[in-house]
C-alpha positions in Angstrom: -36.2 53.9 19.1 -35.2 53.0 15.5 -31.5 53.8 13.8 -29.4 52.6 10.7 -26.3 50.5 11.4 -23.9 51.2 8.1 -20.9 49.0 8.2 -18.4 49.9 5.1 -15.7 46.8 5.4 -12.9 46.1 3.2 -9.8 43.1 3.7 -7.9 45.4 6.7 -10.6 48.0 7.9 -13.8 48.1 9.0 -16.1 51.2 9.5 -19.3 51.4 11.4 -21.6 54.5 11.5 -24.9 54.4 14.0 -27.5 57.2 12.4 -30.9 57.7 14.2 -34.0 58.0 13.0 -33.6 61.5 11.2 -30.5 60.0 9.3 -28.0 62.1 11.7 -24.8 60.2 12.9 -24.7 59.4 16.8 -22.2 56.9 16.9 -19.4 55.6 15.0 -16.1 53.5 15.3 -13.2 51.8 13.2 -10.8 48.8 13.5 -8.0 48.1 12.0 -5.7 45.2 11.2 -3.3 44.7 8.6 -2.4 41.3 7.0 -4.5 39.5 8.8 -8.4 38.2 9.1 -8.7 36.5 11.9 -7.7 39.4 14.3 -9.7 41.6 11.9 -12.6 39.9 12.9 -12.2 39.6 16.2 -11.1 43.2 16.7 -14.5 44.2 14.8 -16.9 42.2 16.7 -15.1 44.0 20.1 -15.5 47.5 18.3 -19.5 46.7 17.4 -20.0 45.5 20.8 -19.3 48.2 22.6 -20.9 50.5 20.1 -24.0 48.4 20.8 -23.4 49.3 24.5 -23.9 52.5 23.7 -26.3 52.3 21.5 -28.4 51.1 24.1 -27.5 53.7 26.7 -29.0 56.3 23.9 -31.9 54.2 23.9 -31.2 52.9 20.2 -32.7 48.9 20.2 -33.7 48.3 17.0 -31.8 48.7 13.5 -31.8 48.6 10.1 -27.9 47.1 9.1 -26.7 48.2 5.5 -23.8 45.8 5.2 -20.9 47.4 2.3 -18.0 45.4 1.4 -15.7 41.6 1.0 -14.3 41.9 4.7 -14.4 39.2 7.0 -15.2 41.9 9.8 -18.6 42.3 8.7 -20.4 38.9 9.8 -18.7 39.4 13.1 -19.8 43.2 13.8 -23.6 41.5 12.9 -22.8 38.6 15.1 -21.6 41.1 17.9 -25.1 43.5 17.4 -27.6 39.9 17.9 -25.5 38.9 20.7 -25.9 42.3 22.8 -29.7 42.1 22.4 -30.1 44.9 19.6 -33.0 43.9 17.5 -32.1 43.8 13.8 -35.0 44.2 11.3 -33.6 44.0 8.0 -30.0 43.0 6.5 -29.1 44.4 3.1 -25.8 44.1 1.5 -24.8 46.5 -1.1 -22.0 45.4 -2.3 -20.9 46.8 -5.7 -20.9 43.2 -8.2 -18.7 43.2 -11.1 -20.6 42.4 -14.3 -17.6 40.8 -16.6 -15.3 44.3 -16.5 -13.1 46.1 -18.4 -12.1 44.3 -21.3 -8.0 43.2 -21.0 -5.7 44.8 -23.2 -4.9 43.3 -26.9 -1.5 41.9 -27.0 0.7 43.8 -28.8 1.8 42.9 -32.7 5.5 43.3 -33.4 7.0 42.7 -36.9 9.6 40.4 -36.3 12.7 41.0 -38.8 
């Protein structure tokens, strides 16, 4: 059976949503760690392995992993899916790019007397 992995990470959370093949959610899990990214990662990959674990029990074994965000937690939660034995087909990463920004503020003038 096919599914969607969607992991959303940023620098102290990372979210990961299982959807099957008619884009419902099945599974899903967070982890958490503030001011820090090596126990951010490490929590993640133990939160995406046992969601593969599960995944597997419902008969999910290969995906389709939409990867969101600048978190460390990300790789690992990829990492922890190969290492289980879930088949990943395709990687994308859609993570917003800034093209130069907002342009910064003038400094102000002030008439010296």
């Amino acid at each position: 059976m096919m599914g969607k992995v969607s992991i959303f990470s940023s620098f102290d959370t990372v979210t990961m949503i299982v959807l099957d093949d008619e884009n419902k959610a099945v599974l899903w899990g967070a982890s958490t760690e503030p001011y820090s990214t090596k126990k951010l990662a490490i929590k993640s990959y133990e939160m995406a392995r046992n969601i593969a674990f599960a995944m597997t029990e419902k008969g999910i074994n290969t995906v389709d992993v939409i990867a969101k965000g600048p978190g460390a937690g990300r790789t690992s939660c990829i990492n922890a899916l190969t290492d289980s034995g879930i088949t990943i087909r395709l990687i994308k990463d859609t993570t917003p790019i800034p093209h130069n920004g907002a342009w910064p503020l003038q400094r102000k003038r002030i008439k010296k007397l």
